[in-house]
Residue, then its C-alpha position, 0 to 999 in steps of 0.5 A: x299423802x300417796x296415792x291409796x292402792x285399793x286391792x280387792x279380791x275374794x278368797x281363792x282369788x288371783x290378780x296380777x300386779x298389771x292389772x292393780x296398774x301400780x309398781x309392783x316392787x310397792x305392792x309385794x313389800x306391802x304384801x309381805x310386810x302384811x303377812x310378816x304382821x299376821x304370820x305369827x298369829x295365823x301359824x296358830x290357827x292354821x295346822x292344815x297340810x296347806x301350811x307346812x311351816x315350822x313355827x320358826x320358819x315361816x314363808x313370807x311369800x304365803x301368809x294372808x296371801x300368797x305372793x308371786x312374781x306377778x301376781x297375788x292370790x287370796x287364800x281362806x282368809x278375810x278380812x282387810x288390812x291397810x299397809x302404808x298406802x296399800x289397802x287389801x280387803x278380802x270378801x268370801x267367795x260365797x258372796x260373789x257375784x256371777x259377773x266376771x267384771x265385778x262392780x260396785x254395786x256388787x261389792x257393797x253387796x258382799x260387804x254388807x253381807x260379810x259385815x252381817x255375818x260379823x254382826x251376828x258372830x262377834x255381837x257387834x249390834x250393827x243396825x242395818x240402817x246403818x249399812x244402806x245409809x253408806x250403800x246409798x251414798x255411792x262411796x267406794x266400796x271398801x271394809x275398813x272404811x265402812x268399819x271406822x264408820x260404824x265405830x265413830x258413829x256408835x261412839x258419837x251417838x254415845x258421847x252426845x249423851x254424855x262421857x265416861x267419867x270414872x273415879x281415878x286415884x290421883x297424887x298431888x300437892x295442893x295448898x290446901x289439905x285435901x283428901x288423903x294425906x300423903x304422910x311419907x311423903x310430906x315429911x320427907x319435903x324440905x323446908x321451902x316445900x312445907x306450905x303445900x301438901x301431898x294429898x291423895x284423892x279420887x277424882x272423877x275425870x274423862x281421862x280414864x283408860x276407856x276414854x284414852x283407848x277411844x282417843x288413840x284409836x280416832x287418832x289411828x282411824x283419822x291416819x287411814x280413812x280417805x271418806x269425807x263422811x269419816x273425816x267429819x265424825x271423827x274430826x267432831x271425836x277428835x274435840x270432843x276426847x281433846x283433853x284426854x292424854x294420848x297413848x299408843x295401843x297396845x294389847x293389855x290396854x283393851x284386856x284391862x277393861x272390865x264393864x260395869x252398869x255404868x260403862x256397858x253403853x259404850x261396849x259397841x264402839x269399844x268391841x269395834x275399836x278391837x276389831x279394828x286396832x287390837x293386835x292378836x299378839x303382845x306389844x301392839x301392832x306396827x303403825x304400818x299395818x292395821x286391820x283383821x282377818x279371819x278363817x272363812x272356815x271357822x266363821x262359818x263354823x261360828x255362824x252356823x252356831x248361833x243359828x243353832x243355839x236360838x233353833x234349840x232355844x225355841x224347841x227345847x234342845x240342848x246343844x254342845x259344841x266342839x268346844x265343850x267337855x261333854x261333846x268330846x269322846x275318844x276314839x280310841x280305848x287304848x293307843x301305845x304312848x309313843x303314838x300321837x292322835x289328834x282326836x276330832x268332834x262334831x261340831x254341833x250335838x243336839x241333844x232331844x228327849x233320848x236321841x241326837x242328831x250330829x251335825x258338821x258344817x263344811x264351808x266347801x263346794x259340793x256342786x261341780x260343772x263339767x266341761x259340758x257345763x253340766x253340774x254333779x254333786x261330789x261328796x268327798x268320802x273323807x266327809x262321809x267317814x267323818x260323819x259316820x265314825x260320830x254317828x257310831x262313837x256317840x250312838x254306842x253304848x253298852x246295856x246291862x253287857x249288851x252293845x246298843x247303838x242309837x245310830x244318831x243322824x249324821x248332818x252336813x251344813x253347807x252354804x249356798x248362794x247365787x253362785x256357789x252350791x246354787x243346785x243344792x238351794x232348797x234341797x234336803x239330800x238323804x244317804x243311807x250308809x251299809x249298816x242303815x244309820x242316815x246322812x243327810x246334807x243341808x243348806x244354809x242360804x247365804x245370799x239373804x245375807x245380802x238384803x236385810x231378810x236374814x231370817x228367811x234364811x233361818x227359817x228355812x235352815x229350820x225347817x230342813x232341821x225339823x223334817x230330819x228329826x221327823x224322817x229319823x223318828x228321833x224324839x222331837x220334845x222334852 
């Protein structure tokens, strides 16, 4: 086996090629092999004037990375990826650490911290023993490794309470009459065939789909994993699946799974499995790529969602995202039919007792430092109108012909941490807009995420929330 090329950078960041210190001809046809993988995929996603290209006509030089003639740079992606022998994982930059040199120790910090932002987002129901468990085993720090990690181990501490069996319709010819026979089938046997029957029964057998998707994927994991850790748990998994039939993974074959009371205790690993081998398009993913990546961006968005939705769960609030129905409004009455608009909508709506409060999270840096190392606080001004047209389009209303508008407070969410927003930590920011409706800007502190206290971080989220609601006079029970 080649050597393993361990590439680790976080978002925005750059490396040249001397610093990797191996060939740089194998390192950017590994690089744009993975984005010819992802490219399609993140065209989807990604309609920012950052990536102008068609859908037929996508630069390979830029997809998950950007790759240049003696360097690589990050972009807002992250996530990991294992090409051939080449290995890139990508952390967030709200995660790194103020050392120029980053070391170990601060790398597992960022991944672990990146794995519980995972956790809570896609319901992985990672326990965090599990993650000092690998921090304290001074391994090296690497995403895909910890990740096949908590995927074999998940699946082993099920399999020791027994495997997934499930009834499968299976056709044979038995000596015996067994079953359901076969009627069409039988007659149409020759003379020699006749002592045996073509029976149709329902066995309960290990080789089901679920069980064939576990084998393929520890087969996959044993290919890529350099942990000795790895190599035993799954080579304990590699005996215990023996007599289940190998497949090569597709798509369809997680799709087709449905869970049940009897399988619902292996919904970790196979959530895992996904995260790891499921590729987003059809007709499953190159044996020479395998990983993910994520929009830092909508992670964020996602992560700010969850702590919501429990913040209104516990005070009685409704909550609607961007994503449904009643939280989209148009800005327009009218507009001429050859004119296309792309409509926007707040992220978040918290419905009170008569009253709103709109709010948008911004994964973006509002603290600047000077050349005399003084720091600012920027807001863009296309922010600032974002979270005005909100307040105006969902505060309006007509009463008995009258125009009434409730001026709901706007909210800005955005994250802190050690090195990034740190003047913003702790600060409830308040602007009052010409027509007296208020904008605030609040933090989400992201370092928590790097010990175990994460509902520090919420409580503190919440209360900042709470002190809006009281400055706006906005009602604050049902």
């Amino acid at each position: 086996m080649s050597k393993l090329i361990t590439i680790t950078l976080y978002e925005h960041g750059t490396m040249k090629y001397k610093d990797i210190g191996e060939d740089k001809k194998t390192l950017q046809d590994a690089l744009i092999k993975l984005n010819e993988q992802f490219k399609r995929d993140f065209k989807k996603l990604d309609k920012s004037e950052d990536n102008p290209d068609s859908e037929n006509d996508i630069d390979e030089s830029k997809g998950v990375v950007e790759v240049y003639a003696n360097k690589v740079k990050a972009r807002h992606y992250v996530g990991f990826a294992a090409v051939g022998n080449v290995f890139l994982q990508i952390l967030p930059k709200v995660f790194k650490s103020s050392n120029n040199d980053e070391n170990e120790e601060n790398t597992w910090s960022s991944i672990m911290a990146f794995i519980r932002m995972l956790d809570r987002v896609y319901g992985l129901k990672i326990r965090d023993y599990d993650l000092a468990y690998l921090q304290g085993r001074k391994l090296r720090p690497s995403l895909h490794e910890v990740f096949i990690y908590l995927f074999a181990k998940s699946l082993w501490n099920e399999i020791q309470r027994g495997y997934h069996r499930e009834y499968v319709e299976l056709q044979s010819d038995e000596k015996f009459l067994k079953g359901k026979l076969l009627l069409s089938r039988q007659i149409r046997k020759l003379p020699h065939q006749r002592h045996t029957f073509s029976v149709e029964i329902h066995e309960l057998i290990e080789d089901n789909l679920l069980n064939r998707i576990f084998y393929a994927s520890i087969r996959k994991a044993m290919r890529r994993t350099t942990w000795g850790t790895n190599k035993k748990l799954l080579g304990e998994l590699m005996l215990a699946f023996d007599g289940v039939t190998p497949i090569q993974l597709k798509r369809e074959h997680f799709e087709r799974v449905h869970f049940t009371r009897l399988n619902e205790r292996f919904r970790k690993p196979f959530e895992l499995a996904k995260l790891l081998f499921m590729s987003s398009s059809g007709g499953g993913r190159s044996r020479e790529v395998s990983g993910f990546f994520v929009d830092m961006n909508k992670l964020f968005e996602l992560y700010i969602a969850r702590v919501l939705s429990r913040y209104a769960g516990e005070n009685g609030y409704g909550l609607t995202t961007n994503r449904d129905s009643e939280n989209r409004k148009e800005l327009f009455n009218n507009k001429p039919p050859e004119a296309s608009l792309k409509n926007q909508y707040p992220d978040y709506i918290l419905h009170l007792n008569g009253g709103l409060v709109i709010l948008d999270a911004k994964y973006t840096e509002l603290v600047k430092t000077n050349k005399n190392g003084k720091t600012k606080i920027e807001l863009k001004p296309d922010i600032a109108r974002q979270l005005y047209v909100y307040s105006r389009i969902w505060g309006y209303r007509k009463v008995n012909g009258n125009e009434v508008d409730s001026k709901p407070p706007g909210v800005i969410i955005v994250p802190v941490s050690s090195t990034y927003n740190q003047g913003l930590l702790g600060k409830l920011l308040e602007f009052e807009f010409f027509d007296g409706r208020k904008l605030y800007i609040i933090t989400y502190n992201m370092e928590r995420l790097k010990t175990e206290n994460v509902s520090d971080a919420d409580e503190k989220f919440k209360e900042s929330l709470d002190e809006i609601i009281s400055r706006s006079a906005v009602p604050s029970g049902l």
